[in-house]
N, C-alpha and C positions, 0 to 999 in steps of 0.2 A: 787582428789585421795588421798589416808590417805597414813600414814608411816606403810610400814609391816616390821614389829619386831622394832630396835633400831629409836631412832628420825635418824641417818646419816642415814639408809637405803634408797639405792632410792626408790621411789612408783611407785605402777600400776595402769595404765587405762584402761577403759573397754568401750565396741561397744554395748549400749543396748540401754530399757526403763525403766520406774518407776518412778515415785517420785516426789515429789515438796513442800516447803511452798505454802502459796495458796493464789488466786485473786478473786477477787470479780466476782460472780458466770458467767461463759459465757463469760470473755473479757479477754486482758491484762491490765497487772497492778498488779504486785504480790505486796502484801501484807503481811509479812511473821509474824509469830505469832509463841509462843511456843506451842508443843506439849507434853503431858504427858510419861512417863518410857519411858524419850532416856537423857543421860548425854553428848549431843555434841553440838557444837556449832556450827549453823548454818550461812550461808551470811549474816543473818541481825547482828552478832556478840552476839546475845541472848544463853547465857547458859539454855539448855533445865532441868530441874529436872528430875531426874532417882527415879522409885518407888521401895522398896526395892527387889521387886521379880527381876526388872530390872539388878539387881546384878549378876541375872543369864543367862542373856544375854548379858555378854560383852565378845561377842563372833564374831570373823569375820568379824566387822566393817572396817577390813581394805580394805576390797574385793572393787576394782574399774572396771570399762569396758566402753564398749560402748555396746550401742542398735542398732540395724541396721533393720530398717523397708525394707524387701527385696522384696516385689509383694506388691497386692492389699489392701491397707488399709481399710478392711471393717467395718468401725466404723459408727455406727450410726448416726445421728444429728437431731433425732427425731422420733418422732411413725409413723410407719406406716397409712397412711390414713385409713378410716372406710373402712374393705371389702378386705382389700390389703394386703400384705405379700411381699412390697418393699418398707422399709423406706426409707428417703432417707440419703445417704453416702458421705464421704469425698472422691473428687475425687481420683481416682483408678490413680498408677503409678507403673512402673517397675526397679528398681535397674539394669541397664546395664552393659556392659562390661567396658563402661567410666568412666562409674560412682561410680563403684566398685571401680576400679583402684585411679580414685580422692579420694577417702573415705580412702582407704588405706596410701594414701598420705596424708590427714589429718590428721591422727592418727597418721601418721610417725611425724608430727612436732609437734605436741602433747605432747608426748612421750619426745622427744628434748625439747620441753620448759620446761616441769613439772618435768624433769628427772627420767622419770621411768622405771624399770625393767624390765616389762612383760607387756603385755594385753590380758583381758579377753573380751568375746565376746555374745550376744545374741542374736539369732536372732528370730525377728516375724513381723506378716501380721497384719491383712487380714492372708492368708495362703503361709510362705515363700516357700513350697514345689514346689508351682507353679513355681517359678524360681528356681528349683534346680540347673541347673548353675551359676547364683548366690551364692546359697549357698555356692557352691565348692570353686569357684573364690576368695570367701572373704576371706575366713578358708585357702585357700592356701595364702592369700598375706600377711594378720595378723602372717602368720607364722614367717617370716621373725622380725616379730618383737616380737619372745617371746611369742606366744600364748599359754596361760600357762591352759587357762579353756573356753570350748564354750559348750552355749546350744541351744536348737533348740526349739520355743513353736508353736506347730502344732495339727492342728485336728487329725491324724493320717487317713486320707482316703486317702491320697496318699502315707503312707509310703512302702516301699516296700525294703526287706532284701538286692539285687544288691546296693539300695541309700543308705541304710542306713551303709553299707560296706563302700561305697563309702565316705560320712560325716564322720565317725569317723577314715578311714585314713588319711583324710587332715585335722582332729583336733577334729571336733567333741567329746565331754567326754558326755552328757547328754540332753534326750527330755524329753520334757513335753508336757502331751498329756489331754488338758480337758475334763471331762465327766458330763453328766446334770442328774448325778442321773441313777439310775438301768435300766434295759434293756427298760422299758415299758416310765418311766420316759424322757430319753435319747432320743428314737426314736419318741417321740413326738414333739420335739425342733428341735433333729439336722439330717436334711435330707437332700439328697441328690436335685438335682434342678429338679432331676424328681420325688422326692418325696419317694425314696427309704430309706427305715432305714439304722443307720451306726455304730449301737454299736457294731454286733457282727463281723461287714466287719474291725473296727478299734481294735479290741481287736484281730481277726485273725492276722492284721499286725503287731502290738506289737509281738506277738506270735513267727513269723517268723524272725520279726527282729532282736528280742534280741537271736535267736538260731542262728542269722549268724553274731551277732557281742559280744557275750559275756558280752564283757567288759563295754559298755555302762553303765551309770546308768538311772534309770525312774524317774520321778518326775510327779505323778498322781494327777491333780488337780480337784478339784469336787465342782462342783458350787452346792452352797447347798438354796433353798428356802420350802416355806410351800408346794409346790405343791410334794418334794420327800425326806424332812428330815424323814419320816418316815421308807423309806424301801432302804435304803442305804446296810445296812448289805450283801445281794445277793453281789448290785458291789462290798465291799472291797476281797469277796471271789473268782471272778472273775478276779481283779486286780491282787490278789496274785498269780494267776492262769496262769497270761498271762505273767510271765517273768521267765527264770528258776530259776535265784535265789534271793528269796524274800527279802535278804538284798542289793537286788540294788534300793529298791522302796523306795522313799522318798514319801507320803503322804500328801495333804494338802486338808486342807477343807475351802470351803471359799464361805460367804454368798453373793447370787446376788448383786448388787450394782444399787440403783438409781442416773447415774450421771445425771440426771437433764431429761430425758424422760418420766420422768411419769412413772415409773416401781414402783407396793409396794411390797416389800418383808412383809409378815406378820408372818416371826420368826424376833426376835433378840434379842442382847446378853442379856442373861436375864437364870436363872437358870435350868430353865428347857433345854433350848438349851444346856449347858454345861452340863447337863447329860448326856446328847444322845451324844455331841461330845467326852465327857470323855471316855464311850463305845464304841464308833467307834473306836478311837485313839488304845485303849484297844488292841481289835480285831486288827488289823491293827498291832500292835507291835508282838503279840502272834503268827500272821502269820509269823513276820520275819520282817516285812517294817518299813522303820524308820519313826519316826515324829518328827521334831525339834522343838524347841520351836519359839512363832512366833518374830519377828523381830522388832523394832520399825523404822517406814516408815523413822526418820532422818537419819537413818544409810544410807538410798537408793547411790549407789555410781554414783548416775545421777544426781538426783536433788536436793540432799541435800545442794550441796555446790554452790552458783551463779555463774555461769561464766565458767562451762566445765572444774574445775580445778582437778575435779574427775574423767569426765566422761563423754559420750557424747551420745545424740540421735540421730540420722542420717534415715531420712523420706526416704521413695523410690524414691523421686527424687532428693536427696541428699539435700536437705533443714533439717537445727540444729534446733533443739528443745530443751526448756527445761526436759520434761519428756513424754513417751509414750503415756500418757493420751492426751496430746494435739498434738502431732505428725500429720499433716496433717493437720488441721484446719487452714481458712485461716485465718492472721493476727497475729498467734500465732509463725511464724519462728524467729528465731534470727539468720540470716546466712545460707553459705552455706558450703559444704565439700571443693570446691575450694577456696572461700574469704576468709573462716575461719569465726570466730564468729563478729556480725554486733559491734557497738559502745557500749560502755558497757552502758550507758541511755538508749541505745535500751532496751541491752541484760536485767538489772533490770528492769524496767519494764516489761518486756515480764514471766520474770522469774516465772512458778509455780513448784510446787509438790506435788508429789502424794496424791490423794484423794482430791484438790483443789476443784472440783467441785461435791463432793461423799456426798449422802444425809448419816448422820448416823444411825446407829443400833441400838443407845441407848446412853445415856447418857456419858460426860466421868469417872464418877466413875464407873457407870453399865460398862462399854468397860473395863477397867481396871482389876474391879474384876470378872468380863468371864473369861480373859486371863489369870490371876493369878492363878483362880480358874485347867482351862484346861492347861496349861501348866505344872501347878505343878505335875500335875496326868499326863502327858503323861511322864514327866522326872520321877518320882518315879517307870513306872512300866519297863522303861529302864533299871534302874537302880537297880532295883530287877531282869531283866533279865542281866545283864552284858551287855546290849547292850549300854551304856552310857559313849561316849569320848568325848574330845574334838573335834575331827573332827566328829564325829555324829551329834554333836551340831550345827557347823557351816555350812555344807557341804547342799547346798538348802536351805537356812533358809526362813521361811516363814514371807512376811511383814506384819507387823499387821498394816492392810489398815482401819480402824475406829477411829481412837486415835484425830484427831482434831474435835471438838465441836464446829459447825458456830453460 
């Protein structure tokens, strides 16, 4: 967990996922390496170099929390057989009423050793909505200890206005809700298990929920590949569509990822893609929705730092991790929410972060100058619009998940 404001200020921790220096592809054993435009200093005690654009993202680095893996972790661990449409997954577990409780208690002494002032909160699946008492249970017990910011990352086909009332009285501040591209795009990928479409059933729930709970903020993430970079524009119109006021939508765009399944993305960072995202970004702002600039992944308040001195992942069966990307997988735990963290020989070797196992999009000067390129142009038309503060800046910020080069 970093210092917010003075060095004596105490620091906060946070209940999420994200991040890691990285291991040799498929196993433990972190290996931790520098990363391009981030100026911190990581577990291995390597000063990262910051690129000059970088200058414009010393924003928010102090944000720490936990992740909290709450229902079924539906993560892949490979392709689907020929003919099939069930890869096979990391076993499925449930976040209990005990276990809730133990989690809460680890955070509490957490908290006590690192000395800090608040905790922030994140939760996701698999799909946490499944256990919305869950949800409740944690958001109310974290309260207790200064829960200063939680978000929720869900498909939105369970959201419904009574829960989503319900989440942001017991703390709840913002959801994020993925979409795979435009209506046609969307409902090719993401269906229901009898095969029913869910763009327009999850853009309804958006709709309702944000008229019964105002205050919320959205955070619209848009998995973007060759099969629907083209006809995006329709969703940003629809996005803006499905919340009353378009400056609670934080925007992110962000290219499929092959972590090691065989999946080819056949856009990447490369000029042409930063036209189209510059455009979108465009739209998206004209509409009213913010876009931040993206993040460098060592800032992540999970895995940046070895050893939970930030931040914490916590699996649905209360097993610690170093970052959401390995959460569940077997052999990858470091501890649990009652022992606390295993031996620290454990703990570094186990140690990865974010994008450890993430095929990249392009080179790291090409990744660099994307980002430099689209960030500079999402901040310039902010900032022609007065929509450009400090808190626009940091509030969501989006990770820039490509930045290391295997």
């Amino acid at each position: 967990m970093a210092p917010s404001g003075s060095s004596a200020a105490r620091r906060r921790p946070q209940l999420a996922t994200s991040c890691r220096p990285f291991a040799e592809r498929g196993r433990p054993g972190a290996r931790f390496a520098p990363r391009p435009s981030c100026g911190r200093v990581l577990g291995s005690g390597r000063l990262l170099r910051e690129s000059p654009a970088g200058q414009l993202r010393r924003y928010g680095a102090d944000g720490n929390g936990v992740q909290s893996g709450l229902q079924l972790l539906l993560q892949n661990t490979a392709m689907a057989p020929l003919g099939s449409f069930a890869p096979p997954r990391i076993d499925g577990a449930v976040l209990n009423r005990g276990l809730v409780d133990a989690s809460v208690s680890f955070i509490s002494r957490q908290v006590r050793r690192y000395d800090m002032s608040s905790v922030t909160l994140l939760l996701f699946g698999g799909e946490p909505l499944l256990n919305p008492a869950g949800c409740l249970r944690l958001l109310t017990g974290l309260s207790f200890l200064n829960l200063v910011d939680a978000e929720i990352v869900t498909n939105g086909v369970l959201l419904t206005p009574p829960l989503t009332r319900s989440l942001a009285d017991a703390g709840l501040r913002r959801v994020q809700v993925t979409f795979d591209g435009d209506r046609e795009s969307h409902d090719g990928v993401r269906v229901t298990r009898n095969g029913r479409p869910t763009y327009e059933a999850i853009l309804r729930n958006v709709r309702a929920s944000s008229a019964e709970s105002p205050e919320l903020s959205w955070n619209f993430r848009v998995n973007v590949s060759h099969h629907n970079v083209k006809a995006l524009s329709g969703l940003l119109e629809d996005l803006g569509a499905a919340v009353g006021n378009a400056r609670q939508i934080t925007l992110h765009l962000a290219l499929i990822d092959d972590n090691g399944l065989g999946y080819e993305n056949a856009v990447g960072y490369d000029p042409v893609l930063a036209e189209t995202f510059v455009a979108l970004h465009q739209q998206a702002i004209r509409a009213g929705m913010r876009v931040p600039p993206s993040k460098p992944l060592t800032a992540c308040p999970y895995c940046s730092v070895v050893g939970g001195a930030r931040g914490a992942v916590i699996n649905a069966d209360g097993r610690l991790y170093s970052c959401w990307e390995n959460a569940g997988r077997e052999g990858w735990d470091i501890g649990d929410v009652r022992h606390g963290y295993a031996e620290q020989d454990v703990v570094e070797s186990h140690w990865v972060a974010c994008d450890f196992d993430i095929k990249p999009h392009a080179t790291r000067g090409a990744t660099r100058r994307f980002f430099d390129l689209v960030d500079a142009a999402a901040l310039d038309e902010q900032l022609e619009r007065g929509k450009l503060t400090q808190a626009n800046a940091s509030r969501s910020s989006r990770p820039r998940r490509e930045q290391v080069v295997r």
